[in-house]
N, C-alpha and C positions, 0 to 999 in steps of 0.2 A: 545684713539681714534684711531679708522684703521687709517692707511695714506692715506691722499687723491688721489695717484694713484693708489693706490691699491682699491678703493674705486672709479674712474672713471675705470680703466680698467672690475669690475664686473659687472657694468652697462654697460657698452657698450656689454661685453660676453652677458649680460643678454638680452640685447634689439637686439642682433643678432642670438642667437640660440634660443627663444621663440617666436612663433606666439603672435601677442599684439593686441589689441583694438587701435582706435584713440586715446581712453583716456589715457591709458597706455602710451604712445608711447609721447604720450603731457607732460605726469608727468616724464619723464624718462628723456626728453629735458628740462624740466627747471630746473631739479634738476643738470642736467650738467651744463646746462647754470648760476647757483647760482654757483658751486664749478667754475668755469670757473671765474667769477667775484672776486672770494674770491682770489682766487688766480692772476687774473689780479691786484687785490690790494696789496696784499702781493710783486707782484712783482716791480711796481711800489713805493710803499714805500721803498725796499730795494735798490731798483734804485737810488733814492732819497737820501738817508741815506748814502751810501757806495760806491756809481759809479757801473758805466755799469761792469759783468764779477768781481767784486767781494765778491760773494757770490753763493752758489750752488742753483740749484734746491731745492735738500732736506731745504736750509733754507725757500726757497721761499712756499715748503711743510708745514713745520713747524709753519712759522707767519700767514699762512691762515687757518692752522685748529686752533690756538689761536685766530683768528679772527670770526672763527664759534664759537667755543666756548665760545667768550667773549659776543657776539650776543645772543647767546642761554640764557645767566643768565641776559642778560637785559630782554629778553621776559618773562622769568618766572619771574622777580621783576616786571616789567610791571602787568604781568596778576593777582600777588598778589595784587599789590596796587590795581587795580580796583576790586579785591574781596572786599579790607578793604573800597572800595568808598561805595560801594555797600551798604558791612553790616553797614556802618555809617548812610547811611541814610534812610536804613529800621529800624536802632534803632531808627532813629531823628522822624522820622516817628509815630513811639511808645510810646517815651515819648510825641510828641505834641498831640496825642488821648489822653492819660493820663490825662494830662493836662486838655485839652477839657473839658475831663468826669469829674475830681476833681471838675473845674467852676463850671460848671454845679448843680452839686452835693449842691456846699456851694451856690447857688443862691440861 
């Protein structure tokens, strides 16, 4: 994963040498505003952990893009389970037509 100043520094390039849309311009700020967060966490937890001034940027770098990416593979086990909700109960679904229709049948 880029490092995440290298990763605000292209975004801000980008949203100062490109003419942009409002929309553009919205999506570019809260994507700062999310790595801003990540790292306002990151930094605060190493605050936490080790005192003020003992630990560099680059760690405070480091625990915040482990922290996107730990984020990232909850969303995607997220959005699996709710596929596996889904397909449970369009099958639940199919066996109780079944069913139905069997009744039916031996009436």
């Amino acid at each position: 994963m880029a490092n995440l100043m290298d990763i605000y520094e292209t975004m801000t390039k980008t949203a100062e040498a490109e003419p942009t849309t409002p929309e553009a311009d919205a999506a570019v700020t809260e994507q700062m505003e999310v790595l801003a967060k990540y790292a306002e966490a990151a930094d605060g937890y190493l605050k936490g952990e080790y005192g003020e001034g003992k630990y560099t940027p680059a760690d405070v770098e480091k625990l915040a893009e482990l922290l996107i990416d730990h984020d990232m593979q909850i969303e995607v086990q997220q959005e699996k389970v709710a596929e596996y909700i889904q397909a449970g109960q369009i099958m639940a679904r199919s066996f109780n037509e079944e069913l139905l229709k069997l009744a039916k049948e031996s009436a």
